[in-house]
C-alpha positions as CSV (number, residue, x, y, z in Angstrom):
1,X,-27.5,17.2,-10.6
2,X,-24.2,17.9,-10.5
3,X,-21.2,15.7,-11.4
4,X,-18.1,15.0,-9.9
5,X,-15.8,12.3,-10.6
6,X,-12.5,10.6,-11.8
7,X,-11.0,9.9,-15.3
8,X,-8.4,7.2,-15.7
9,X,-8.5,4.5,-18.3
10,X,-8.5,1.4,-15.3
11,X,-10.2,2.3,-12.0
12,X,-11.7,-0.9,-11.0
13,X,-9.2,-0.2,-7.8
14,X,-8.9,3.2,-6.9
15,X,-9.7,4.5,-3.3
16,X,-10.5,8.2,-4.9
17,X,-14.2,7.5,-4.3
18,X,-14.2,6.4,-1.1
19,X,-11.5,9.5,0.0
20,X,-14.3,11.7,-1.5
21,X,-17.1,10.3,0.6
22,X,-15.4,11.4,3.6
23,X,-14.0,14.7,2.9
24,X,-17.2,16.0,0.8
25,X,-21.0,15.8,0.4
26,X,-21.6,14.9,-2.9
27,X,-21.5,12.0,-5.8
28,X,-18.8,11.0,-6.9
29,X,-17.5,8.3,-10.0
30,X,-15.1,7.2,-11.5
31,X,-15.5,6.9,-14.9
32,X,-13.6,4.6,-17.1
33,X,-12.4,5.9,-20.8
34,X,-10.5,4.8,-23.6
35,X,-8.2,7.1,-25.4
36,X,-11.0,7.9,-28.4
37,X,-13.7,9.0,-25.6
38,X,-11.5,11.9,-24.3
39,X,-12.5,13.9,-27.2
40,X,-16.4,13.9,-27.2
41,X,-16.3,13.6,-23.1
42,X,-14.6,17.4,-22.8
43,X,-16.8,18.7,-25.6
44,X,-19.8,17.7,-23.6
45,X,-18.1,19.4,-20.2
46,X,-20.9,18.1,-18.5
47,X,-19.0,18.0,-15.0
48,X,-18.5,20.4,-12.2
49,X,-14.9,19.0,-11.3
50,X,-12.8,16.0,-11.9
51,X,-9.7,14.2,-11.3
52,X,-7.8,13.1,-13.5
53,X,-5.4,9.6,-13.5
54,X,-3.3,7.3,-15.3
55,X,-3.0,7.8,-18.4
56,X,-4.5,10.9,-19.1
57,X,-2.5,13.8,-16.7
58,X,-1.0,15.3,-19.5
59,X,-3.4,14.0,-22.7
60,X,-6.2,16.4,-21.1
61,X,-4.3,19.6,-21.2
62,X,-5.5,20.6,-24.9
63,X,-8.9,20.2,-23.3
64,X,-8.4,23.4,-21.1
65,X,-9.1,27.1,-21.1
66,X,-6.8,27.8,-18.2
67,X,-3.7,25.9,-16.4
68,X,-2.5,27.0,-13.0
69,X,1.3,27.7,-13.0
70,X,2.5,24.8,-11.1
71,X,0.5,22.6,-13.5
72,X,2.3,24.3,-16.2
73,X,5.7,23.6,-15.0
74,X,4.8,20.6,-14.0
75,X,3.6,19.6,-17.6
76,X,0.6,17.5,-15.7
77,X,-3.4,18.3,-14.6
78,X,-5.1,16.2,-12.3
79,X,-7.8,18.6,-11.2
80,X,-10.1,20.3,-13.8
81,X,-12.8,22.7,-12.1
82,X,-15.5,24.1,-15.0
83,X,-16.2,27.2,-14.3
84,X,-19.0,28.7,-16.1
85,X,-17.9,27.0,-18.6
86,X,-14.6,27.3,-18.8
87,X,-12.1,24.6,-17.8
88,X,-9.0,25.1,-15.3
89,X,-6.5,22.4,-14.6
90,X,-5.0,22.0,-11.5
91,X,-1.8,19.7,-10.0
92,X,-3.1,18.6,-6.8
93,X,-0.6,16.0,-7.1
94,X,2.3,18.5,-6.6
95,X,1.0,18.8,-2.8
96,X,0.0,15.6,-1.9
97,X,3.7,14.5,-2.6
98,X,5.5,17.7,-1.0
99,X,3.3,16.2,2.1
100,X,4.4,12.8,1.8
101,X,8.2,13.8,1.5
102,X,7.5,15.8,4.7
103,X,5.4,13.0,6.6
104,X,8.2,10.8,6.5
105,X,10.6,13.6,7.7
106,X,13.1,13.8,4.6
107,X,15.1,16.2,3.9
108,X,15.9,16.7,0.2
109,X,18.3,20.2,0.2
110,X,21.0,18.8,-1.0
111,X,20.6,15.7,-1.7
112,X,20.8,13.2,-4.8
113,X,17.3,12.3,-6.5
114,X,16.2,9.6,-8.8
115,X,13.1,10.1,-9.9
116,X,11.8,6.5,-11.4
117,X,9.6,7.1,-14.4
118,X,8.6,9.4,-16.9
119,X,5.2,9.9,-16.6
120,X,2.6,12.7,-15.2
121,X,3.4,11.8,-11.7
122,X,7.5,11.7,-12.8
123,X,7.5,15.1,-13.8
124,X,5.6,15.7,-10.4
125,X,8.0,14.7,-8.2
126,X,10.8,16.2,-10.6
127,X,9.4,19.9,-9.7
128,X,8.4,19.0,-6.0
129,X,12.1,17.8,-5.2
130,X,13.5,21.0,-7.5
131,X,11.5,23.0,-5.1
132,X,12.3,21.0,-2.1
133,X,15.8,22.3,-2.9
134,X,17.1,18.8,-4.0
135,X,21.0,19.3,-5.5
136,X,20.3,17.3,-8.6
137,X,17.6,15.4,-9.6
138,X,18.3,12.3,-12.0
139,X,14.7,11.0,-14.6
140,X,15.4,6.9,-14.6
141,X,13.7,5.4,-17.7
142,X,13.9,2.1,-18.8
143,X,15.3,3.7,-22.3
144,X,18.3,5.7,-21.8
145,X,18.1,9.2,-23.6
146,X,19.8,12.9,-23.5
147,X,17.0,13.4,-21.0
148,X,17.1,10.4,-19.1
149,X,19.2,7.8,-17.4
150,X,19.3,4.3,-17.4
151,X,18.6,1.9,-14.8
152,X,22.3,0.5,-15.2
153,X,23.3,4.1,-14.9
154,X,21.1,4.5,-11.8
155,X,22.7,1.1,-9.9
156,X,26.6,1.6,-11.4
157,X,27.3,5.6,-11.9
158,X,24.2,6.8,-9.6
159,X,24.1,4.7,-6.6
160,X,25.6,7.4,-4.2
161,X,21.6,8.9,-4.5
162,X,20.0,9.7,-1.1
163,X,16.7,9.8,-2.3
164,X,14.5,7.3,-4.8
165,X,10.9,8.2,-5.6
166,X,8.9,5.8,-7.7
167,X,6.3,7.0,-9.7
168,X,6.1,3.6,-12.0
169,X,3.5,1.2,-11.1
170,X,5.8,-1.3,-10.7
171,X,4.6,-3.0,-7.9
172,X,0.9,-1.7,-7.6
173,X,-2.3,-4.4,-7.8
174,X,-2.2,-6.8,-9.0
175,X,1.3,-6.9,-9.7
176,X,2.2,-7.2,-5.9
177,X,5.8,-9.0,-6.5
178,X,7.6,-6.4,-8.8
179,X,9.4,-3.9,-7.5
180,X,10.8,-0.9,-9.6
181,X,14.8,-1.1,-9.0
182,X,17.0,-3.4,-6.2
183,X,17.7,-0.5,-3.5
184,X,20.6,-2.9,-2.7
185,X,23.5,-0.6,-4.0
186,X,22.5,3.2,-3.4
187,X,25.0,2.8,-0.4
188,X,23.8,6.3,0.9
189,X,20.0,6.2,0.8
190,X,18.4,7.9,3.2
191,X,14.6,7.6,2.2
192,X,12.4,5.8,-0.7
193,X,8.8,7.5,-1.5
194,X,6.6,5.3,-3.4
195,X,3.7,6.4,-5.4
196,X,2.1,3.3,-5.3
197,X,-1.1,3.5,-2.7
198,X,-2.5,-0.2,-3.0
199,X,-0.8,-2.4,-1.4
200,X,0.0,0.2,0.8
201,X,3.5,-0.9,1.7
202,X,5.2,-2.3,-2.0
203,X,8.3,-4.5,-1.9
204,X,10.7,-1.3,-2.9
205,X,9.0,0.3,0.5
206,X,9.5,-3.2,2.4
207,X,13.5,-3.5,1.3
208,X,14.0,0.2,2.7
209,X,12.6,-0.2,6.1
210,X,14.2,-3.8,6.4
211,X,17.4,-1.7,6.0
212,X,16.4,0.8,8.4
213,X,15.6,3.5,5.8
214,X,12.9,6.2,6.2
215,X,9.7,5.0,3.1
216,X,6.5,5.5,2.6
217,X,3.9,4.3,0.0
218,X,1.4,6.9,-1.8
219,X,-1.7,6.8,0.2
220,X,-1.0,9.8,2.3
221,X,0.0,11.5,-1.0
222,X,-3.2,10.1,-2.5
223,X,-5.5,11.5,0.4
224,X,-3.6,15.0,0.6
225,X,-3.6,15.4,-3.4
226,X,-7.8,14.9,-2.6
227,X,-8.0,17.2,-0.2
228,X,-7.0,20.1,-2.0
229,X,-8.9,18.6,-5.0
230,X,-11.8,19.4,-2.6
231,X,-10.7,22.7,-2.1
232,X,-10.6,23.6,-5.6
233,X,-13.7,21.5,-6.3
234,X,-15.6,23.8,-3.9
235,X,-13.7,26.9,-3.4
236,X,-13.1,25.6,0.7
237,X,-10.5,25.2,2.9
238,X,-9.8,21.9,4.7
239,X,-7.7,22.1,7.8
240,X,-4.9,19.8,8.2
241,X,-6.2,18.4,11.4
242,X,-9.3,17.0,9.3
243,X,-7.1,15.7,6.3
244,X,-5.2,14.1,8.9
245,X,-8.3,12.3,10.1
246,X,-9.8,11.1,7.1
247,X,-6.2,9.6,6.5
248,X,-6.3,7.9,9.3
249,X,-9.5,6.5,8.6
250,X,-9.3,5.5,5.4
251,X,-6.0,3.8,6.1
252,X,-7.7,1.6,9.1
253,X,-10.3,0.8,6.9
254,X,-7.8,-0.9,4.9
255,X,-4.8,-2.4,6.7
256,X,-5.2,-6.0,7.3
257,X,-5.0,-7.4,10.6
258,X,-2.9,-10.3,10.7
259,X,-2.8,-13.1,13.2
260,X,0.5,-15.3,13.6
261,X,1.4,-17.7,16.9
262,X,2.6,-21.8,17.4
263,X,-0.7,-24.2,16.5
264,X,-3.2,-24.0,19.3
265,X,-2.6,-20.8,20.6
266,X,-6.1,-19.4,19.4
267,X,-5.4,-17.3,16.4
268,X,-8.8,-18.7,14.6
269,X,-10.6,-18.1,17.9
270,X,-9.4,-14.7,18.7
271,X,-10.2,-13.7,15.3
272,X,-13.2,-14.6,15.5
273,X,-13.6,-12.4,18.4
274,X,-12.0,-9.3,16.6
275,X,-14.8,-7.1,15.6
276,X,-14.2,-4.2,12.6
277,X,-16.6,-3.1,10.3
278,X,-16.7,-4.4,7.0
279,X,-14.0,-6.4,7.3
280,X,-13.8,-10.1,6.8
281,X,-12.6,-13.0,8.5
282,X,-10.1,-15.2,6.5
283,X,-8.7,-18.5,8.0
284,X,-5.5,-19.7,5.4
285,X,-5.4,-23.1,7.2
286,X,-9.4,-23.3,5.8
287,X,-8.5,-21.5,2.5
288,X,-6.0,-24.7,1.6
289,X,-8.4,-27.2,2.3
290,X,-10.8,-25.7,0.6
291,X,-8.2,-25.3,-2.5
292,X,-7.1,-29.3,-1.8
293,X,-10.1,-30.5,-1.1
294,X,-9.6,-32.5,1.4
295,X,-8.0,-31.7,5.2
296,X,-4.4,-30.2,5.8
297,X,-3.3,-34.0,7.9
298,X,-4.7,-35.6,4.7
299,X,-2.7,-33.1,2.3
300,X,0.7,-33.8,3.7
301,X,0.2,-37.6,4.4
302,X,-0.2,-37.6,0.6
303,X,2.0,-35.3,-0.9
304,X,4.1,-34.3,1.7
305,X,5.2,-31.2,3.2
306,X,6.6,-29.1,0.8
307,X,3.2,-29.4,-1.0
308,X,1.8,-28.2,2.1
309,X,3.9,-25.0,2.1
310,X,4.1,-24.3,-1.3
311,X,0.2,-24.3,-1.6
312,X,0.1,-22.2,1.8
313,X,2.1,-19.2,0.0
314,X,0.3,-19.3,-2.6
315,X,-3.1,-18.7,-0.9
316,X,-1.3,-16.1,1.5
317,X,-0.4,-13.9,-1.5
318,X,-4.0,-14.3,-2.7
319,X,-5.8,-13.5,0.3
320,X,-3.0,-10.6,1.6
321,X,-3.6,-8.6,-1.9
322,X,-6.8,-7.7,-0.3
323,X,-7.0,-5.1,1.9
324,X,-9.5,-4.8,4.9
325,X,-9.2,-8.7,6.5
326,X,-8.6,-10.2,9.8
327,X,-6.3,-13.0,8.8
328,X,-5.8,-15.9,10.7
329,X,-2.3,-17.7,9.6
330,X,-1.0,-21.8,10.4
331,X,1.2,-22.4,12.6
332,X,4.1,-22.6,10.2
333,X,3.2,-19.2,7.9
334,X,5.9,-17.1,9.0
335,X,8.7,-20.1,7.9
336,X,8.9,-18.5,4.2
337,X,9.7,-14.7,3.9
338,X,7.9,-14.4,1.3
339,X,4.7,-15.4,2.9
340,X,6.1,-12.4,5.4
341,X,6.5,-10.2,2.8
342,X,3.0,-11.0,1.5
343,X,1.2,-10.3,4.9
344,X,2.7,-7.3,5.9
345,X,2.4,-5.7,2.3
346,X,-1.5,-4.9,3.6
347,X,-1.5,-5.9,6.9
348,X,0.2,-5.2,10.3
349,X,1.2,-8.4,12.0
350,X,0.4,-9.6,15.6
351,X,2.3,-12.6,17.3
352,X,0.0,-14.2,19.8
353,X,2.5,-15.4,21.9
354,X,0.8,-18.6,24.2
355,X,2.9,-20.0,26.8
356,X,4.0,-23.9,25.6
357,X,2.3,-25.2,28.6
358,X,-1.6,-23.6,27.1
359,X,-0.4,-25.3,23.7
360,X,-2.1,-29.0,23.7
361,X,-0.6,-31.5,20.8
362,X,-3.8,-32.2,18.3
363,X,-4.0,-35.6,15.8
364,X,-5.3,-33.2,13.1
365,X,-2.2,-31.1,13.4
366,X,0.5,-33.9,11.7
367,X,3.6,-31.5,12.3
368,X,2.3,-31.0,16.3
369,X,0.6,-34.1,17.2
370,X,2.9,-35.4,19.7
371,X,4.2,-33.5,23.1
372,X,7.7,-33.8,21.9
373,X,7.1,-32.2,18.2
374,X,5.0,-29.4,19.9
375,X,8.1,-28.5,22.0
376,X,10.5,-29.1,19.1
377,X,8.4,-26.6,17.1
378,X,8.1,-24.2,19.6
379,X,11.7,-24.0,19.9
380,X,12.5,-23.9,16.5
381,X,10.0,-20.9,15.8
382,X,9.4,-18.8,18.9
383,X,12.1,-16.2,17.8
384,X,11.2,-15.9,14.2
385,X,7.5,-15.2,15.3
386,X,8.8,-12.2,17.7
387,X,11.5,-11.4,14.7
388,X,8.2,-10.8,12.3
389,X,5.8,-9.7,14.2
390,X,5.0,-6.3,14.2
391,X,3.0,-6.2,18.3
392,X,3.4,-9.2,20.4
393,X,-0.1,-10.4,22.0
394,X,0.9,-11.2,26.1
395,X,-0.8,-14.9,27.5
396,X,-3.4,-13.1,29.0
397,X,-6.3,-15.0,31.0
398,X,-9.1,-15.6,28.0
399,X,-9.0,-14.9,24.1
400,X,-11.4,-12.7,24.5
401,X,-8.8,-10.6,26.3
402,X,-6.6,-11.1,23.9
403,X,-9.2,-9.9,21.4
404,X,-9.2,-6.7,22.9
405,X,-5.2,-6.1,23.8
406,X,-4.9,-6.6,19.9
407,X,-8.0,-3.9,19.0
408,X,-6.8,-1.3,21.3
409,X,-2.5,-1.9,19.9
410,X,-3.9,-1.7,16.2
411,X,-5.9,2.1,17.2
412,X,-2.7,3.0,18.7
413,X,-1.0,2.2,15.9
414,X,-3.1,3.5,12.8
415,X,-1.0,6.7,11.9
């Protein structure tokens, strides 16, 4: 039988395998080992091909009988092919960024870089922007050396830089709420890449587009580095039409679907009407009670508000850390950025925006269970759900239509 797989140290959430699965036909693991197992597992080489990750890019390179030259430069493998025997290391890494830098359409002749990091994936990006025809491009390590800058430099002496690419995993599962550096003074940034694949948009990616700047996180990077994996893997060639494909579906096979609009608009039913395979139905209003124990109207009668809320955010950062949900938020979710932040770091978000006179006042609603505080809160909210939403959802006649408006806008929106 014959083995193909991944090396990292942690892999419990990698999406390598299931990348694999639809750009090849074979088995494919990931394989889990501590820095004494390196040794005995390249004296065995009992592997056709592997990939290599975090930390190990450059600790395998005494393993191999031959590295290409870009792996070389780069001072990184990621890909090791054994053939016959002997074992070549590859930088399939190198590619998958140089296509992520192009997907999002920047241009780096020129320009000012800061590279964050110092790892495999640092040095990387360091020869991918060189080649890219980048002016100057600046190493920022949280220890300032001859070699590197600071991150004090980077904000005070280095903030006229166009370009930031993160290749820390600042930011990445389960750490969801760090982000690498505050993009807030590079005064003439043009674009942020982001290494980081899961969540698929980080909170350095988030600040960028909130300021209008061209970013991207690294799962394009992650399924183009794959795809010429593949091609060494099984001496093939992949057309870019296909890696674009598998892209595409691996990325809708993650990206939440997320359900915001006033209380009684139909966000649980709806949802429950939303059909996509293997993903899974999560209701935050039911999530709280089921934390509390007892009902939402009970919750706040007790402990008030603010309880409410606070216990609210803290189950939509739980459940948006997932990836492949339909999530149905209350009424009131999109009152706190950072519950914002939280959805859309997975998920895309759709406003179902119900006329005031469909929305009925309900006893077990406490913030909505009068006519008059149903209009007051519609009032106070309608423009913050239309300011946060990524597609509005029209009244349309049944939810069932509105079921199927919201299917066919997330399709034409998978990129």
């Amino acid at each position: 039988m014959k083995h193909y797989g991944c090396i990292g140290k942690k892999l419990t959430h990698s999406f390598s395998k299931e990348i694999h699965k639809e750009l090849a036909d074979y088995e494919y693991k990931l394989i889990e080992l501590g820095e004494d197992e390196i040794g005995p597992f390249f004296e065995k080489r009992d592997f056709e091909a592997i990939n290599v990750t975090i930390p190990y890019k450059q600790r395998v390179i005494p393993y191999l009988d031959k590295v290409s030259d870009i792996a070389r430069r780069i001072g990184a493998v990621n890909t090791i092919v054994n053939k016959k025997g002997s074992l070549y290391g590859y930088n399939t890494d190198y590619y998958g960024m140089k296509a992520l830098i192009e997907r999002v359409g920047l241009v780096l002749e020129g320009k000012k870089v800061l590279v964050l990091g110092t790892g495999g994936t640092s040095k990387t990006a360091r020869v991918v922007a060189a080649d890219m025809g980048a002016e100057s491009v600046l190493t920022v390590s949280r220890k300032k050396t001859d070699e590197y800058i600071s991150y004090d430099d980077a904000r005070a002496i280095h903030n006229d830089a166009e370009i930031i690419i993160n290749t820390t995993p600042s930011g990445m599962y389960p750490d969801v709420d760090s982000k690498p550096i505050d993009i807030a003074p590079f005064f003439k940034l043009e674009g942020v890449i982001d290494a980081v694949y899961n969540p698929l948009c980080t909170n350095l990616v988030l600040d960028a587009r909130k300021r209008g700047i061209k970013a991207e996180g690294g799962l394009y990077m992650l399924v183009m580095q794959a795809v010429v994996a593949v091609e060494r893997f099984l001496d093939i060639k992949i057309e870019k039409s296909r890696a674009d494909s598998v892209f595409a579906s691996v990325f809708a096979s993650k990206e939440n679907l997320v359900l915001t609009g006033m209380p009684g608009s139909g966000k649980s039913t709806v949802g429950a009407l939303i059909n996509i395979e293997g993903f899974e139905l999560i209701d935050t209003d039911r999530e709280i009670e089921k934390r509390c124990g007892c009902s939402i109207k009970e919750l706040i009668a007790a402990k008030g508000e603010v309880c409410f809320r606070d216990l609210e955010t803290e189950v939509i950062r739980d459940v948006s850390s997932k990836t492949g949900r339909i999530i149905s938020t209350g009424g009131g979710a999109i009152l706190r950025e950072e519950n914002v932040r939280s959805l859309k770091q997975n998920g895309k978000l759709f406003f179902i925006d119900a006329e005031l006179s469909r929305l009925k006042a309900s006893d077990d609603r406490p913030l909505s269970d009068t006519a008059d505080k149903l209009t007051r809160l519609y009032n106070e909210r309608i423009d913050i759900y239309k300011a946060t939403s990524d597609v509005r959802v029209p009244d349309l006649a049944t939810a069932a239509k509105e079921a199927e408006y919201i299917l066919q806008k997330r399709m034409e929106l998978i990129p």
